[in-house]
mmCIF file as gemmi writes it, N, C-alpha and C atoms, coordinates in Angstrom:
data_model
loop_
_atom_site.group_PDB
_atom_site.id
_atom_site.type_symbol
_atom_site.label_atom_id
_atom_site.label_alt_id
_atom_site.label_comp_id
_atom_site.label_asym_id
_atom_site.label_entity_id
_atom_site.label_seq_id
_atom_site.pdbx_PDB_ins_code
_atom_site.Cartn_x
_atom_site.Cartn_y
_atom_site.Cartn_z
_atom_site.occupancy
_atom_site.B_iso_or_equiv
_atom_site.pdbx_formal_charge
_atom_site.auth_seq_id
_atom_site.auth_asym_id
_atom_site.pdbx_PDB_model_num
ATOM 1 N N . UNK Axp A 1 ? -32.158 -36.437 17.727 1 0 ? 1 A 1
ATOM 2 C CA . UNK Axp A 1 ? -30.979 -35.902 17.062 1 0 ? 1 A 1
ATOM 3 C C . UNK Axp A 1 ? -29.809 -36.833 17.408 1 0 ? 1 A 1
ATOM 4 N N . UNK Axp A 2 ? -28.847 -37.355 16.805 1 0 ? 2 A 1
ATOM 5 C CA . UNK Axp A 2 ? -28.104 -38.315 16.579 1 0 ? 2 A 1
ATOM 6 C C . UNK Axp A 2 ? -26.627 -37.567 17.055 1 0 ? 2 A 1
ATOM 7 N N . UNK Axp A 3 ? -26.044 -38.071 17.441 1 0 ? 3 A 1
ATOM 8 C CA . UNK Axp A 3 ? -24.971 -37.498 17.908 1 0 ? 3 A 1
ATOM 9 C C . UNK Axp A 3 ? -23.707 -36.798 16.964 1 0 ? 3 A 1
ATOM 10 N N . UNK Axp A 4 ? -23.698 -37.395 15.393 1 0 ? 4 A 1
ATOM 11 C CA . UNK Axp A 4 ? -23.241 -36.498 14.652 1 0 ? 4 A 1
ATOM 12 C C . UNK Axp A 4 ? -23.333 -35.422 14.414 1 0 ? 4 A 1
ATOM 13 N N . UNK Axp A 5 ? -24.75 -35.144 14.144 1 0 ? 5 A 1
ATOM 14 C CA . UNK Axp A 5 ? -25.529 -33.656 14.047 1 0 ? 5 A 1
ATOM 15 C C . UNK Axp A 5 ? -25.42 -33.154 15.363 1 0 ? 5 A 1
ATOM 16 N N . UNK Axp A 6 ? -25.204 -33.555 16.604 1 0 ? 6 A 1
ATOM 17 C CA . UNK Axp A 6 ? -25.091 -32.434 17.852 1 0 ? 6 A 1
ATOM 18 C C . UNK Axp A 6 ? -23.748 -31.973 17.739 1 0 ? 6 A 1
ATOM 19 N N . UNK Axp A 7 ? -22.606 -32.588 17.466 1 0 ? 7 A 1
ATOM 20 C CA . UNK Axp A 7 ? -21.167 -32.257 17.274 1 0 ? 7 A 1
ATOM 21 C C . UNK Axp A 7 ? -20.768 -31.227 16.32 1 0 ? 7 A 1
ATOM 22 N N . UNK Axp A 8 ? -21.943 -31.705 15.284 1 0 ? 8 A 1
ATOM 23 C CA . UNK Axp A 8 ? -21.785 -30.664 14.009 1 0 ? 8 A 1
ATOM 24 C C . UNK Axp A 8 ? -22.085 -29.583 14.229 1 0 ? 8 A 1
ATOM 25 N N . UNK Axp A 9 ? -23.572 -29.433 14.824 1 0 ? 9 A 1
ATOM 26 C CA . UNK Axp A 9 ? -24.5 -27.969 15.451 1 0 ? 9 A 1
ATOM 27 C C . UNK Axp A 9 ? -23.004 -27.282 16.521 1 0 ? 9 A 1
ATOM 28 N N . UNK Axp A 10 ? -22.656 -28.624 17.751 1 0 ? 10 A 1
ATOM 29 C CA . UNK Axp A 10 ? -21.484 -27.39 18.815 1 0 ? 10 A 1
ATOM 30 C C . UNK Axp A 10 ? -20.472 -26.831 17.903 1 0 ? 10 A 1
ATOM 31 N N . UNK Axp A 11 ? -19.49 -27.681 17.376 1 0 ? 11 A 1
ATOM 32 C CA . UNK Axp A 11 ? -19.122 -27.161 16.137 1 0 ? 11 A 1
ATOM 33 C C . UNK Axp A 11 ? -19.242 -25.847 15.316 1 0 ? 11 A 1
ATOM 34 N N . UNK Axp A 12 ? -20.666 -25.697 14.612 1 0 ? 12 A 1
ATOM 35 C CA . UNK Axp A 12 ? -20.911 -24.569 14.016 1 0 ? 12 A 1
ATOM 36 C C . UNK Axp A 12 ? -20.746 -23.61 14.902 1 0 ? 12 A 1
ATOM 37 N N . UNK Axp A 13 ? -21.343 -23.908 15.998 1 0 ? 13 A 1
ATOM 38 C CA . UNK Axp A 13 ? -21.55 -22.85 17.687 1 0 ? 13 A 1
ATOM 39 C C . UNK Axp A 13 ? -20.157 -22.076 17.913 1 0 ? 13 A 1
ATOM 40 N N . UNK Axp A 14 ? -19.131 -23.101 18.062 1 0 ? 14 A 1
ATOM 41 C CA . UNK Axp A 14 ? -18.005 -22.419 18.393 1 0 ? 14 A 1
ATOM 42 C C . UNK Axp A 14 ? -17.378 -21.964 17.242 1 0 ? 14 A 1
ATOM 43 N N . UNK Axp A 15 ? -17.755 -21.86 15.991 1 0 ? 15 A 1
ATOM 44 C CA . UNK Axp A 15 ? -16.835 -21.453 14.942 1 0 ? 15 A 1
ATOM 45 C C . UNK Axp A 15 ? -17.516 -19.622 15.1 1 0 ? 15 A 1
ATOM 46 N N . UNK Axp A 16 ? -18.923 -20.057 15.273 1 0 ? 16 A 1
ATOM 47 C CA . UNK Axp A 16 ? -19.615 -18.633 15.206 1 0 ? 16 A 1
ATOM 48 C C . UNK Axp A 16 ? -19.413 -18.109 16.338 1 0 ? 16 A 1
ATOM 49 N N . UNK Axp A 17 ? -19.349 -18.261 17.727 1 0 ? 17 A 1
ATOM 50 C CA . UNK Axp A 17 ? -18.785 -17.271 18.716 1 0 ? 17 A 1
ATOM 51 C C . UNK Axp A 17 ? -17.558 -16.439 18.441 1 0 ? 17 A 1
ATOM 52 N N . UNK Axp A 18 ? -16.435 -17.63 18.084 1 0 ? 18 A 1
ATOM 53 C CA . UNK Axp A 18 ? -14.773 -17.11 17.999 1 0 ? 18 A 1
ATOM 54 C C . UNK Axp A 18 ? -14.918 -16.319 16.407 1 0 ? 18 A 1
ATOM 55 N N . UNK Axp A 19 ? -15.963 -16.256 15.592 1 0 ? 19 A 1
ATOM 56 C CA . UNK Axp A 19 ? -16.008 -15.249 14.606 1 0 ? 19 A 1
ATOM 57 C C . UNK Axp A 19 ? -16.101 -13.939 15.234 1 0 ? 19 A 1
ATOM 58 N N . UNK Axp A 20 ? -17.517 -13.925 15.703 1 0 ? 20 A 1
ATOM 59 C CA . UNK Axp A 20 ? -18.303 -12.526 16.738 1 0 ? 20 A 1
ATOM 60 C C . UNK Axp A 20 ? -17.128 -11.956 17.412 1 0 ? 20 A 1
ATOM 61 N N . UNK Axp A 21 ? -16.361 -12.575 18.29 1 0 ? 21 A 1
ATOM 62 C CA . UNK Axp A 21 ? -15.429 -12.061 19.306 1 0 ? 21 A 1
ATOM 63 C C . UNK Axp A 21 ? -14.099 -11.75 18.428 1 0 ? 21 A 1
ATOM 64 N N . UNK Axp A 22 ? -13.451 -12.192 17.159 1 0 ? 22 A 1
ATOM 65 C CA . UNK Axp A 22 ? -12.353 -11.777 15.929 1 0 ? 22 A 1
ATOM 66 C C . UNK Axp A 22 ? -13.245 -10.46 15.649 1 0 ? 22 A 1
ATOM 67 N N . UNK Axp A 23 ? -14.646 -10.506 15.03 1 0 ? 23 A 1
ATOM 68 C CA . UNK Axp A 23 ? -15.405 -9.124 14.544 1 0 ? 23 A 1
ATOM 69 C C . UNK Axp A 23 ? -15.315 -7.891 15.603 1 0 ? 23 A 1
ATOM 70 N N . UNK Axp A 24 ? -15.877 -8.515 16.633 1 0 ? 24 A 1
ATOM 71 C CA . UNK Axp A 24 ? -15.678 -7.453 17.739 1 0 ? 24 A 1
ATOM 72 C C . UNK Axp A 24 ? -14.668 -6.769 17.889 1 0 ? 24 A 1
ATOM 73 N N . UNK Axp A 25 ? -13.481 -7.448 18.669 1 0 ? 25 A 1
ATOM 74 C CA . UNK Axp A 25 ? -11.983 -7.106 18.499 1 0 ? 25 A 1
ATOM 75 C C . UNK Axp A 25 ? -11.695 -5.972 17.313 1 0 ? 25 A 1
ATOM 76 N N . UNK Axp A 26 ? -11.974 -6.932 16.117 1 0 ? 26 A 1
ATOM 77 C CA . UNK Axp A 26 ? -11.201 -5.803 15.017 1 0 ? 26 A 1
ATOM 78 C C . UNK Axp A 26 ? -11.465 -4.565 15.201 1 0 ? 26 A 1
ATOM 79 N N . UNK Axp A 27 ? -13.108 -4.254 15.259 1 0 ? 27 A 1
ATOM 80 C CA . UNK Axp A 27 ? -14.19 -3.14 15.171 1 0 ? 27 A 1
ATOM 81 C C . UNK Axp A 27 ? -13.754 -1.932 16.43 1 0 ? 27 A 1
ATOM 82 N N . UNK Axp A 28 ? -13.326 -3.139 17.783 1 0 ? 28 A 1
ATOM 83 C CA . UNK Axp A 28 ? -13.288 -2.046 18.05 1 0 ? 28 A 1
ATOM 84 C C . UNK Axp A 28 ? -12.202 -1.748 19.075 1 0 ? 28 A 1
ATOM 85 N N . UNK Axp A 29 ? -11.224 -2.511 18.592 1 0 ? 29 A 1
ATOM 86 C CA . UNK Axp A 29 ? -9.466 -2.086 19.258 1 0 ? 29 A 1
ATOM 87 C C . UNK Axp A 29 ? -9.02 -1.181 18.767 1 0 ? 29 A 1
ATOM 88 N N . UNK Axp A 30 ? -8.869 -0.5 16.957 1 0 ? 30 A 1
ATOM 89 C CA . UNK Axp A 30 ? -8.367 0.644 17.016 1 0 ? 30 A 1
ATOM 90 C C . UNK Axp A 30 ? -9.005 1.699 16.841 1 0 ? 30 A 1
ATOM 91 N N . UNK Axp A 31 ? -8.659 3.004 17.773 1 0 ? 31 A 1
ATOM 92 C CA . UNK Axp A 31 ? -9.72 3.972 17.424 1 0 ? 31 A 1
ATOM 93 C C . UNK Axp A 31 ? -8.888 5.125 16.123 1 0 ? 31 A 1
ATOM 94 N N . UNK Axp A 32 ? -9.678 6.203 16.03 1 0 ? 32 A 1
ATOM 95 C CA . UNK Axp A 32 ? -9.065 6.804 14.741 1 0 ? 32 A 1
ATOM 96 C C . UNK Axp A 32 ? -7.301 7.133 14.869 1 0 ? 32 A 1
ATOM 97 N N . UNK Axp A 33 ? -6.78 7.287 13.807 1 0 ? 33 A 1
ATOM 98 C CA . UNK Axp A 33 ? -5.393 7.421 13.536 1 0 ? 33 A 1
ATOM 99 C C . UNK Axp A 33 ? -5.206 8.973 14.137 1 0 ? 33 A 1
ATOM 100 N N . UNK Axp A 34 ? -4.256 8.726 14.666 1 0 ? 34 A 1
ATOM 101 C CA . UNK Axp A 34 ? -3.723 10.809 14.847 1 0 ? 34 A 1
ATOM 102 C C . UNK Axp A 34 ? -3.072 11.352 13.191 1 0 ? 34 A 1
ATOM 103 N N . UNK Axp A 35 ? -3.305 12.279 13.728 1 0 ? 35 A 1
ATOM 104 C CA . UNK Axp A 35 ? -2.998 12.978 12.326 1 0 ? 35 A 1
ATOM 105 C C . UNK Axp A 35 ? -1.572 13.588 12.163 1 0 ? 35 A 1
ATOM 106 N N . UNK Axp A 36 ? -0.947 13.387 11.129 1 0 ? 36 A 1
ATOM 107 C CA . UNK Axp A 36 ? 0.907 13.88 11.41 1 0 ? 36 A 1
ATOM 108 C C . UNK Axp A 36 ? 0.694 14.691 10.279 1 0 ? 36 A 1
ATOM 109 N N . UNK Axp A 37 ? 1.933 15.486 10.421 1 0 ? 37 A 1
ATOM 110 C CA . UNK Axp A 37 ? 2.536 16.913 10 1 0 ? 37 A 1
ATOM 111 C C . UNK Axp A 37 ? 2.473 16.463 8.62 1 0 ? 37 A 1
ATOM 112 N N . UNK Axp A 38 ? 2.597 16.942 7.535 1 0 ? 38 A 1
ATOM 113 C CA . UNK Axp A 38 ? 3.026 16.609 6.449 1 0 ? 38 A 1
ATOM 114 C C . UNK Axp A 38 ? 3.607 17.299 5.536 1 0 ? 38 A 1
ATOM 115 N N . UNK Axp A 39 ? 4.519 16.07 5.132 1 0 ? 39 A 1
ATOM 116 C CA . UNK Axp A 39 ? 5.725 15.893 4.534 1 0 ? 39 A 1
ATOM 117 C C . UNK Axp A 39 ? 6.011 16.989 3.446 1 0 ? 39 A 1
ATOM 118 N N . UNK Axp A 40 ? 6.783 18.163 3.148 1 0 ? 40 A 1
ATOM 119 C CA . UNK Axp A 40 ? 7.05 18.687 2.371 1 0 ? 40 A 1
ATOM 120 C C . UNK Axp A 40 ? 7.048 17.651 1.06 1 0 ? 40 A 1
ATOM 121 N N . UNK Axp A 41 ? 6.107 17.693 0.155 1 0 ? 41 A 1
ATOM 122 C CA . UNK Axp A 41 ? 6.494 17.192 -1.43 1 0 ? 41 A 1
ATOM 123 C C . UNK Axp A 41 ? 7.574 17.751 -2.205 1 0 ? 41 A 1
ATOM 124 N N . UNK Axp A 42 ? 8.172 16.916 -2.768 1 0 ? 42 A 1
ATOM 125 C CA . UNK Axp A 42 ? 9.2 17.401 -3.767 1 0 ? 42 A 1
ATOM 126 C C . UNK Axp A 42 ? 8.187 18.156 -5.154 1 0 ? 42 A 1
ATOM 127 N N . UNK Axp A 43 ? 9.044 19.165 -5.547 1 0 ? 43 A 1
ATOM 128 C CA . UNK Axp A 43 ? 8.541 19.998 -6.481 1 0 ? 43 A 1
ATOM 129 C C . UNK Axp A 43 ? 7.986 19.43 -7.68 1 0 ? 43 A 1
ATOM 130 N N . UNK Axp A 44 ? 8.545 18.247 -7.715 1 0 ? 44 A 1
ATOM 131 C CA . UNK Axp A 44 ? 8.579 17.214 -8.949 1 0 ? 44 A 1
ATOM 132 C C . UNK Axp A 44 ? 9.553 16.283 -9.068 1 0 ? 44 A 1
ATOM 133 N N . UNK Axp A 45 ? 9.128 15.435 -10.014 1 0 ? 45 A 1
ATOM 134 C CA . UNK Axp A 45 ? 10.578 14.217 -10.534 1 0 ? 45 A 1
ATOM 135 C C . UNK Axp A 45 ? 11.427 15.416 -11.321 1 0 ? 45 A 1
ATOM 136 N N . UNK Axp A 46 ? 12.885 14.838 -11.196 1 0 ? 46 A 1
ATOM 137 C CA . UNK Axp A 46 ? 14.021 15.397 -12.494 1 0 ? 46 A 1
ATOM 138 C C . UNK Axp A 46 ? 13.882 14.174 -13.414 1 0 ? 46 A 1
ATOM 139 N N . UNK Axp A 47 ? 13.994 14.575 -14.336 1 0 ? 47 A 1
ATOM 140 C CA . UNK Axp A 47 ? 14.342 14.113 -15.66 1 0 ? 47 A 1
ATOM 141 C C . UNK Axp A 47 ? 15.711 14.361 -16.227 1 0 ? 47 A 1
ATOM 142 N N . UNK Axp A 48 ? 15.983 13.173 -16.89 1 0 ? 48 A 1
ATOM 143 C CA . UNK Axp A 48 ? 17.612 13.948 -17.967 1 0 ? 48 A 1
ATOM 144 C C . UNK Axp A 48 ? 17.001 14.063 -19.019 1 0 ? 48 A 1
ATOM 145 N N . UNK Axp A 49 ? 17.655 15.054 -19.552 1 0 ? 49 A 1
ATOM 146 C CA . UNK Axp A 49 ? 17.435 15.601 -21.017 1 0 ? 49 A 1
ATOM 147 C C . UNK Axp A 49 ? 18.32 16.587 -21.432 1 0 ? 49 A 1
ATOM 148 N N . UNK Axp A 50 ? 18.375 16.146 -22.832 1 0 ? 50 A 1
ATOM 149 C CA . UNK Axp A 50 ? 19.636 16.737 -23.739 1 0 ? 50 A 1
ATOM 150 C C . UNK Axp A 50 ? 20.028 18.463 -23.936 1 0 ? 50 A 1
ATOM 151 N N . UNK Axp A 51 ? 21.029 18.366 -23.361 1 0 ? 51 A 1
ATOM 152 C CA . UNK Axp A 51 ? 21.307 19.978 -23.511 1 0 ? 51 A 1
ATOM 153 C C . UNK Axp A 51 ? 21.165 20.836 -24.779 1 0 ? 51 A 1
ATOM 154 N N . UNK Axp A 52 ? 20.893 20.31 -25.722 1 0 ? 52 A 1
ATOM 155 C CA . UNK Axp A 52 ? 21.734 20.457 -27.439 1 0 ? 52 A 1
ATOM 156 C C . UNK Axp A 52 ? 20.763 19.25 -28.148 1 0 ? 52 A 1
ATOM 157 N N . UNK Axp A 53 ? 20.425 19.899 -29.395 1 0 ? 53 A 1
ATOM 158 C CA . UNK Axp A 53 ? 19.887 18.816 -30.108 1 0 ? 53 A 1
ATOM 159 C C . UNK Axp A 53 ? 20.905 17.495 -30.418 1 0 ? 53 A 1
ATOM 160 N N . UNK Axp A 54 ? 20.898 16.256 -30.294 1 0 ? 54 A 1
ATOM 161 C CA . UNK Axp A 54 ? 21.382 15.515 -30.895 1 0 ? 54 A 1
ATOM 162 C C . UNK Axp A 54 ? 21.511 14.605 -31.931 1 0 ? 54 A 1
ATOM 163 N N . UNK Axp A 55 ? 21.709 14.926 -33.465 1 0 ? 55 A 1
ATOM 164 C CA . UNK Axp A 55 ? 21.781 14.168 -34.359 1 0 ? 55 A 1
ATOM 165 C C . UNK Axp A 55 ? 21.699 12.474 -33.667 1 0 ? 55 A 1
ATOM 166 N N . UNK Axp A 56 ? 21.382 11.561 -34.689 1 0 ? 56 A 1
ATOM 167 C CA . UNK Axp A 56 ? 21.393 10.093 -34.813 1 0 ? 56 A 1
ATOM 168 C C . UNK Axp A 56 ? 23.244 9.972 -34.727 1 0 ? 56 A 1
ATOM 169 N N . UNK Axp A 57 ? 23.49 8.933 -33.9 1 0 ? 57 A 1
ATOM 170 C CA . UNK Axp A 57 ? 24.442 8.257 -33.896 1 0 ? 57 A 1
ATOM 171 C C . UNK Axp A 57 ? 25.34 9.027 -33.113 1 0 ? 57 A 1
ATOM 172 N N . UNK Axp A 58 ? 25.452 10.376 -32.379 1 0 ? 58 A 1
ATOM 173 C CA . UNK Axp A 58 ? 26.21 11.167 -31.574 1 0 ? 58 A 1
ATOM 174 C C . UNK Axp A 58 ? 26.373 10.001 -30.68 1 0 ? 58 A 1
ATOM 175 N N . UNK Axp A 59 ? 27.007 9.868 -29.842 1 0 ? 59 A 1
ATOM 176 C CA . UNK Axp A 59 ? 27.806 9.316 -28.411 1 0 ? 59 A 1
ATOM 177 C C . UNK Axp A 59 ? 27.528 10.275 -27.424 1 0 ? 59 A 1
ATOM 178 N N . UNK Axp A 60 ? 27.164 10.029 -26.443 1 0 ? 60 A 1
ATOM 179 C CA . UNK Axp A 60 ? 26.464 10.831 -25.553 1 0 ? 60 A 1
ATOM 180 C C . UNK Axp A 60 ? 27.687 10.64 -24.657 1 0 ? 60 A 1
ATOM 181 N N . UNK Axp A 61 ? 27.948 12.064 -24.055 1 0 ? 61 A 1
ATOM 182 C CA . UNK Axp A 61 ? 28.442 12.424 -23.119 1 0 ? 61 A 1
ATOM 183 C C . UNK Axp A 61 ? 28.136 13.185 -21.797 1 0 ? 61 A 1
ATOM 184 N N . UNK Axp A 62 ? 28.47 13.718 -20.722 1 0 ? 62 A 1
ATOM 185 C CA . UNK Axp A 62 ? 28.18 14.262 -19.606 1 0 ? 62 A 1
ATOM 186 C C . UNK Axp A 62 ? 27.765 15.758 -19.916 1 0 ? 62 A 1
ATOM 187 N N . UNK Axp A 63 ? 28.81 15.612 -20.964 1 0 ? 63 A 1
ATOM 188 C CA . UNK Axp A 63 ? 28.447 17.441 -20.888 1 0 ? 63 A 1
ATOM 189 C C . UNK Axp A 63 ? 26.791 17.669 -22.198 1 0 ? 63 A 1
ATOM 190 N N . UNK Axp A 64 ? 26.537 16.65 -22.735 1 0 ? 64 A 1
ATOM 191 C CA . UNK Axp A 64 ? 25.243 16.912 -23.456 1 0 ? 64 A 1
ATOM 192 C C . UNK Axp A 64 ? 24.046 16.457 -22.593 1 0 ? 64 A 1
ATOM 193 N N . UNK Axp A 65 ? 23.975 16.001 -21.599 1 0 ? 65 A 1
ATOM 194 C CA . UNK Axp A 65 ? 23.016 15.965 -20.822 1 0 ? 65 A 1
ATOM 195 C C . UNK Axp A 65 ? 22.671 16.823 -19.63 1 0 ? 65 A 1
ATOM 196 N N . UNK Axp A 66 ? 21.602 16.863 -18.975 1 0 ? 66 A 1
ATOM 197 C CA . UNK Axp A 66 ? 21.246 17.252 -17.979 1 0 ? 66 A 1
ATOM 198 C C . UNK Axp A 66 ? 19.738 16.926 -16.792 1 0 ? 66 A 1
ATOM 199 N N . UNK Axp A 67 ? 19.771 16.988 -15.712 1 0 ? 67 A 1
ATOM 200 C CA . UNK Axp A 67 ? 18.888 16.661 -15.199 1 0 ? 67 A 1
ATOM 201 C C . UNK Axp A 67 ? 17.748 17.984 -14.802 1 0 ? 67 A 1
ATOM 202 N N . UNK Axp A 68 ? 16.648 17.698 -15.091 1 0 ? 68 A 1
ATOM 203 C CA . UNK Axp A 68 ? 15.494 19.292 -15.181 1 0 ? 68 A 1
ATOM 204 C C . UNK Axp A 68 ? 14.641 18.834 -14.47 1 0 ? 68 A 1
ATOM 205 N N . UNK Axp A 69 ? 14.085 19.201 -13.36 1 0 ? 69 A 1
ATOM 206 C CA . UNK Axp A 69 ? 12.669 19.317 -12.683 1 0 ? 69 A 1
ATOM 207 C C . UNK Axp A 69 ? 11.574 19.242 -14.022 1 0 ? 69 A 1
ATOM 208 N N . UNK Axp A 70 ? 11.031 18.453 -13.472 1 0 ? 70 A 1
ATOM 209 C CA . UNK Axp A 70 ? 9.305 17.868 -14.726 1 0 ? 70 A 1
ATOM 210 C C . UNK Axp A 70 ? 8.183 18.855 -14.938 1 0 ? 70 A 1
């Protein structure tokens, strides 16, 4: 065996240990998550929407709109 191919083989060697020992690590540093309280949900999104039908071309103002739970 020629000394390229032994460099290449240690080479492969140490790429595959420092894999095993990254795999290891990941697998098994964290253990399960704790579990937290949870969060009151909002009832829903609001939406705006028109108080009053509005014809084409009205100008919208404050008082023809409004914001409504979805």
């Amino acid at each position: 065996m020629d000394k390229r191919k032994l460099m290449l083989l240690v080479g492969a060697l140490i790429v595959a240990i420092g894999t095993a020992f990254a795999a290891r690590s990941l697998f098994a540093g964290a253990g399960s998550p704790q579990a937290e309280a949870a969060a009151k949900v909002p009832m829903g999104a609001k939406v705006l929407v028109a108080q009053r039908a509005l014809p084409v071309g009205t100008i919208i103002s404050a008082d023809s709109i409004n914001f409504q739970a979805w």
